[in-house]
N, C-alpha and C positions, 0 to 999 in steps of 0.2 A: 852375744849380739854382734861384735864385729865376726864371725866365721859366716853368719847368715848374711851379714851384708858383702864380704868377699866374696862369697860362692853362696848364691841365694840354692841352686839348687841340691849342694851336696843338704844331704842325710843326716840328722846331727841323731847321735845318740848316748845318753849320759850312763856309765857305769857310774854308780855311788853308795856309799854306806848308809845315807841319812835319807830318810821316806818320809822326811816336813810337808805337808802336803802344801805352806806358803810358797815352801821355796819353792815346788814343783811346779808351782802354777806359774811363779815369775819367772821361772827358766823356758816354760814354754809358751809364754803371754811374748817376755822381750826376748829370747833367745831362740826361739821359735826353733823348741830342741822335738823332734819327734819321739822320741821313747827314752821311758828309764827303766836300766836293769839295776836293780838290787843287789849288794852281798848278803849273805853268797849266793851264787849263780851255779846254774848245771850248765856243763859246757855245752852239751847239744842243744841248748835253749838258745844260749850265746850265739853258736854257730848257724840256728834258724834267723835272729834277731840279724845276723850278718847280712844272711845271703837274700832276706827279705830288705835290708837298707838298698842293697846293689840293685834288689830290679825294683824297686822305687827309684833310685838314682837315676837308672835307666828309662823307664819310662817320662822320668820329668825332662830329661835331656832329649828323648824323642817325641815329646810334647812339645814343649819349646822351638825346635825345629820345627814340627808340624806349625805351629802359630807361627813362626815368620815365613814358611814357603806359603799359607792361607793368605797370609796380611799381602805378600808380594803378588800373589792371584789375582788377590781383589782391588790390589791398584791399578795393577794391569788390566783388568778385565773392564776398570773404571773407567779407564782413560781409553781405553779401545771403544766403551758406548760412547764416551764424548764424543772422540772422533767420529765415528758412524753417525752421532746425533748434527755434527756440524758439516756432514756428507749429507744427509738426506735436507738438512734443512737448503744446503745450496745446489741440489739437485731439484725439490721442491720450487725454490726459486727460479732453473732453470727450464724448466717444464713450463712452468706458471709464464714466462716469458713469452718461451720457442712454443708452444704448441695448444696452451690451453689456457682460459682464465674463463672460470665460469661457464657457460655452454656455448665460449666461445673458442675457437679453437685456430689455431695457426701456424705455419712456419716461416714465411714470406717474411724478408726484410721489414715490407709493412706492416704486415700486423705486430711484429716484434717490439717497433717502436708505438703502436696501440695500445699493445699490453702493456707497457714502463709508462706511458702515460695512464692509462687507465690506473693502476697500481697504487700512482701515485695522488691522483683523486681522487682514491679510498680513503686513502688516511687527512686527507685535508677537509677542510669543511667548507671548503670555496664551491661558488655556486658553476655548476659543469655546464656546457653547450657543444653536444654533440651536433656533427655536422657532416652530412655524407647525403649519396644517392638513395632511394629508394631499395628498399632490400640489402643492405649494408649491416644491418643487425644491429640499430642502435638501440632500440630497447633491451636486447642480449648487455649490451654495455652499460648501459645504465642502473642493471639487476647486476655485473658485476662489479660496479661500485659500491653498491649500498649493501651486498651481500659479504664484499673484502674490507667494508668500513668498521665502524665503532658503531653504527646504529645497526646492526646488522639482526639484533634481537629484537627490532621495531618492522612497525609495517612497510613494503615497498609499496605503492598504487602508482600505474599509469590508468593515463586518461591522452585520448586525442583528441587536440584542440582543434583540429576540422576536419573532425566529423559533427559536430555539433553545432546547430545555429546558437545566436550570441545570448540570447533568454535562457537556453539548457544548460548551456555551456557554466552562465555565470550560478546558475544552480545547484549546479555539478560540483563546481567546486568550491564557492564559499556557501552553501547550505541555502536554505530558507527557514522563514517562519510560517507560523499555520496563519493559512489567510492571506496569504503575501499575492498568490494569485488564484486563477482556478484549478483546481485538482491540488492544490496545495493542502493537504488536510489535518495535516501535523506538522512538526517542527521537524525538520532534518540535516544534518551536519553537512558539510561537501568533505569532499577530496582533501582538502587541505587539515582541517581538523581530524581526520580519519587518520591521516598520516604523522599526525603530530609525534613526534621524536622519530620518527622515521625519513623516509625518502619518499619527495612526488618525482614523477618522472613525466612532465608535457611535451608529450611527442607531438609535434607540425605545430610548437608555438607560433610561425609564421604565419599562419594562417590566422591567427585570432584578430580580432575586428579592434580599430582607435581606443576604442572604452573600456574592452579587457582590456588591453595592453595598460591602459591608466590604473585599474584597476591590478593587472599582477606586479604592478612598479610597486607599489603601494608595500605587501604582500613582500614582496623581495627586500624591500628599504628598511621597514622596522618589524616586518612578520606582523603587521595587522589589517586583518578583513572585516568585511560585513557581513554578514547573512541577507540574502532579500529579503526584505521587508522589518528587519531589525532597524532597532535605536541606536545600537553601541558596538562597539568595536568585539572581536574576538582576537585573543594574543594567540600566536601558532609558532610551535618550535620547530619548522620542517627544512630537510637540508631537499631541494632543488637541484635537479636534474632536467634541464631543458634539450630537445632536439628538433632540426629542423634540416628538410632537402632543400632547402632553399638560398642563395647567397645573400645572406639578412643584411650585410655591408653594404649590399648596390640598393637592397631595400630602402635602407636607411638614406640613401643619397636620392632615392626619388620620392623618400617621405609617406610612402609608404607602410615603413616600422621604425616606434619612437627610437633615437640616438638613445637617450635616456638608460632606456630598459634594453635595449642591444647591450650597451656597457655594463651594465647590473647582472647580465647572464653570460655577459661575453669573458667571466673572472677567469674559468680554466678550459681554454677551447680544444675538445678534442677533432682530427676529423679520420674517419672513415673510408679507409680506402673501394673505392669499387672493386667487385673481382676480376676486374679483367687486368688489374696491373697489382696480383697477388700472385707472384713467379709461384708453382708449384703446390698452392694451395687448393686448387681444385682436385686434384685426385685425394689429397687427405681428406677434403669435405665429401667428395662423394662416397669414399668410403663408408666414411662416418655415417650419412647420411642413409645409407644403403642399409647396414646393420638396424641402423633406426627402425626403415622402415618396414626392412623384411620378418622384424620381433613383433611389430604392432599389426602386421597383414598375416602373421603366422605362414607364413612363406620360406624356403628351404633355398636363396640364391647364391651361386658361386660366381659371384663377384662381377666384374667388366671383363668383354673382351678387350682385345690389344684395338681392333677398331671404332669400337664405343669408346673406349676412354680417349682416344685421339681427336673423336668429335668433340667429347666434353672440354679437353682442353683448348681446343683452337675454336671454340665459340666464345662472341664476347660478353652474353650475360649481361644485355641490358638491364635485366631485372636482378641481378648479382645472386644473392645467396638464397635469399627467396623464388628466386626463377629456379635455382637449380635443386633447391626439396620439390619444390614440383613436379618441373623432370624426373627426380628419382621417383617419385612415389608413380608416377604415370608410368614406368620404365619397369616399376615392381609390378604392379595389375596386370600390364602386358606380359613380362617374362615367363618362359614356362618353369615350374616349380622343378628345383634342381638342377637347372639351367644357368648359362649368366647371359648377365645383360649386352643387349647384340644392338645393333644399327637400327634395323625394325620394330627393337623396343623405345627408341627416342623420338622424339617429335623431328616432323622434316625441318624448321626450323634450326635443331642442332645440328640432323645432320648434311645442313646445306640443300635440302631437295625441299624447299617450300616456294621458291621461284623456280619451273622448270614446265617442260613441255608446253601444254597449253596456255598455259598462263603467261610463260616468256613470250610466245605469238602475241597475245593480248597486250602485254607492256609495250610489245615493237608496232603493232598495228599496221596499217597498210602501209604500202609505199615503196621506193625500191630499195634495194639491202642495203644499202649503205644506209639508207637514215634511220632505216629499221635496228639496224644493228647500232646503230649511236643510241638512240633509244632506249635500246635492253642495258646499253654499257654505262648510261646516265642512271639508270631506276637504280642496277647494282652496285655503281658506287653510290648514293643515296644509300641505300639499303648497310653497306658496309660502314660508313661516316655512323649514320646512325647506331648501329651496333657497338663499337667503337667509342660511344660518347665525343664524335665528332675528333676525335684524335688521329694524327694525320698520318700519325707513324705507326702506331697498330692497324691503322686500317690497309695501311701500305704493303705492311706487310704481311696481311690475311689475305688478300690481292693479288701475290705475290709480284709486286711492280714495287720501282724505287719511288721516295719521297717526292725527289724531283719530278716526275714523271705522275705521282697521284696530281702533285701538284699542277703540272701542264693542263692538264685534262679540266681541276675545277676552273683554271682561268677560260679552258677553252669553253664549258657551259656557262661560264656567264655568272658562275657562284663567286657572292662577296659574304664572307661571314660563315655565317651556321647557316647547313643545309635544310 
């Protein structure tokens, strides 16, 4: 027993006179002896019993090594997938930042800090208010919180709150009963019930009328609605996602949208930058956009010239992200198959030729050049201010004229404010 615990792998093998088969068994139960020879013995049995102990010896000594150079692998091999597992999860994070969350996509400073916001109103259960221009992608945003959240195995529903007059509207989304009005002919749940443990998302809640707003306080306060034409309350477990292009703050001060319910929506305000102050994100979305479109047109295009993308860049995209799928998909119908997208594929509006020739006579109208050409130079800065979102400093410089100097010009027309 002590030689197997000294040297577990040497060979033990017992010469002896006495074949007890007790003893035999306790010699090799606690002594964990490999073999007995008996006297007497023939030597060349001996000397086979020898030279089979050695490469048993051997073998358990190159087995042994085998199992600590395996075990040494599989640590290694282990802690190299950790590593790799804590590379891709913070490479995943940065991806998910710089350039995509959900079908939304970005690299711009701005949308960077969109996405950490966004991110972070996935995992929270505070009521969200998106808040940006037209075409800003705030539905996009509002699919990527409920889809990066805890409810994200529940329904998402949007509903837009003006498109609908305030009879549908309140239909829409806390249900009716049968009989409640005409065409009423059964019982029907709305929007909110539909959505229960999931996410609503009320795009242009500004738009809704005194009495929904009373009616979504309610709703937002303790999650309880009515149905038309019901008796009793319905309980609804829905996390809220509100958006609006509107500034609901100045609303609120002309009393227009309750303070109330502003505060109740106003918990995690995100806002949405327009594209025109998204540095270097239009040629990623057109890209993108392009791929899109040219797989759903079954179309063969290589890409942007060097002066199409130069027009996509230096237009301002009143209409932001939605003006420019447009563009693309208008710029794919036109392009010839095989081809890339050219200046002639764009609307004149991108590419600067939608005031021009006739039309510039017609803004300038009669009279002599000089007040003709003030004229043309009033309409296009109009025309730029607007494009611009009124900003003095992009528009200055799509103009190519200084600040100071746009600014001479609007004292000299007479403009106070917004053009």
């Amino acid at each position: 027993g002590r030689v197997a615990e000294m040297a577990p792998d040497v060979v033990r093998v017992v010469l002896t006179a006495f074949a007890d088969v007790d003893n035999m068994l306790e010699a090799i139960n606690t002594g964990r002896v490999d073999q007995f020879v008996t006297k007497p013995w023939d030597n060349r049995d001996l000397q086979l019993v020898g030279r089979r102990a050695m490469e048993t010896y051997r073998l358990r000594v190159a087995n042994q090594q085998l199992f600590a150079e395996n075990a040494r692998l599989v640590a290694e091999l282990q802690t190299a997938n950790d590593h790799l597992e804590s590379e891709n999860r913070t490479l995943r994070l940065e991806v998910g930042e710089r350039f995509a969350l959900g079908n939304m996509i970005g690299q711009s400073p701005a949308m960077r800090e969109v996405f950490r916001l966004l991110e972070k109103a996935a995992q929270s259960t505070a009521t969200v208010l998106l808040s940006g221009e037209t075409g800003t992608g705030k539905e996009l945003a509002a699919g990527a919180i409920h889809h990066h959240g805890p409810r994200k195995q529940r329904r998402f529903v949007a509903v837009n709150c003006g498109a609908l007059p305030e009879p549908l509207l309140e239909s829409e989304l806390f249900g009716h009963m049968k009989g409640s009005f005409t065409g009423a002919l059964r019982d029907r749940k709305g929007l909110f019930e539909e959505a229960t443990g999931g996410t609503i998302f009320l795009d242009e809640v500004g738009e809704m009328s005194p009495t929904m707003q009373v009616k979504l306080l309610r709703v937002v306060e303790d999650g309880k609605l009515r149905p038309v034409g019901a008796t009793h309350d319905v309980q609804v477990d829905v996390r809220i996602v509100a958006a609006t292009n509107r500034d609901l703050r100045a609303e609120v001060e002309k009393g227009s949208f309750r303070r109330d319910l502003f505060y109740r929506l106003n918990v995690f305000p995100v806002t949405l930058p327009p594209l025109r102050v998204r540095d270097g994100d239009i040629r990623l979305l057109a890209d993108k956009l392009l791929d899109r479109c040219t797989a759903i047109a079954g179309k063969s295009i290589r890409g942007f010239t060097a002066p199409a993308l130069h027009a996509l860049e230096r237009y301002a995209w009143p209409g932001n992200v939605r003006e420019l799928r447009n563009e693309i998909e208008r710029a794919v119908a036109l392009a010839d198959p095989d081809d890339a997208v050219d200046l002639p594929s764009l609307s004149p509006e991108v590419t600067g030729q939608a005031v021009a020739g006739s039309s510039l006579a017609a803004v300038g109208g009669e009279g002599q050049l000089a007040e003709r050409l003030d004229r043309i130079e009033r309409h296009l800065i109009q025309e730029a201010l607007r494009k611009h979102g009124d900003n003095r400093t992009h528009t200055a410089a799509a103009l190519g004229i200084t600040v100071r100097a746009l600014q001479k010009k609007i004292v000299r027309y007479g403009w106070r404010g917004d053009v």
